[in-house]
C-alpha positions as CSV (number, residue, x, y, z in Angstrom):
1,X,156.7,43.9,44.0
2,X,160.0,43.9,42.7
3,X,161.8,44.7,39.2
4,X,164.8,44.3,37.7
5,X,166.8,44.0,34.3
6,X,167.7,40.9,32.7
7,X,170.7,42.8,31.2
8,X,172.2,44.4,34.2
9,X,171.8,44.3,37.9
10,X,173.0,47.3,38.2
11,X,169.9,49.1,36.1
12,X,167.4,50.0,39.0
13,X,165.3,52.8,37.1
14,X,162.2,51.8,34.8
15,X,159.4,53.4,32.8
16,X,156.0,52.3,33.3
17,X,152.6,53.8,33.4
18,X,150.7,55.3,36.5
19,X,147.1,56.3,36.2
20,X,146.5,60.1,37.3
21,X,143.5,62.3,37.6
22,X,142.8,65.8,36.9
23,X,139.2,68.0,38.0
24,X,138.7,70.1,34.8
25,X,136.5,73.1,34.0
26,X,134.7,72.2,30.7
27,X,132.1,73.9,28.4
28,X,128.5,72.2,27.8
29,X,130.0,70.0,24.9
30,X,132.5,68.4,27.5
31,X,135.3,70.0,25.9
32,X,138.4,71.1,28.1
33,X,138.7,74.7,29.1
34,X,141.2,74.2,32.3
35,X,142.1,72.2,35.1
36,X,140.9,73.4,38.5
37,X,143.0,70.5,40.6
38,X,146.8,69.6,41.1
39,X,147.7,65.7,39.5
40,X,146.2,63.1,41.5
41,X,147.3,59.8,41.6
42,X,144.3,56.7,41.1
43,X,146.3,53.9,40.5
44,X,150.3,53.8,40.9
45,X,152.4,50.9,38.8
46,X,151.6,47.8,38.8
47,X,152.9,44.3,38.1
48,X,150.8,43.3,35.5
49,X,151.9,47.0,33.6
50,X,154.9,46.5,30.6
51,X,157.8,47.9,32.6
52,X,160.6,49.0,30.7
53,X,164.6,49.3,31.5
54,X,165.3,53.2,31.7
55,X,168.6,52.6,31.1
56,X,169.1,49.9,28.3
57,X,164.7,49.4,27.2
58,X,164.8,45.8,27.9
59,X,161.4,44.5,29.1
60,X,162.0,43.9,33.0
61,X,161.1,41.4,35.2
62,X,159.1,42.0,37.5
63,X,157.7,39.7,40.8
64,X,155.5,40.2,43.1
């Protein structure tokens, strides 16, 4: 997979989403009391996500 900006070349940082998971502690509604668990990653970017030029917030291309 590979992005870039239709603007500029030279723009090689982009924002897109990641999908991350937590372990929490919660009460017997569900409702959060704390997380018990460092970020874990379930799905990184991917190539059908809306990536978006960091540096000028074009829409990139992205192939791959």
């Amino acid at each position: 997979m590979k992005a870039h900006c239709p603007n500029n070349s030279q723009h090689d940082r982009f924002i897109t989403v990641a999908h991350v998971v937590q372990t929490w502690v919660v009460d017997s509604e569900g409702n959060f009391l704390e997380s018990v668990s460092d970020d874990e990653v379930s799905h990184g970017p991917d190539s059908g996500n809306t990536w978006t030029c960091e540096d000028c917030g074009a829409d990139a291309v992205v192939e791959g």
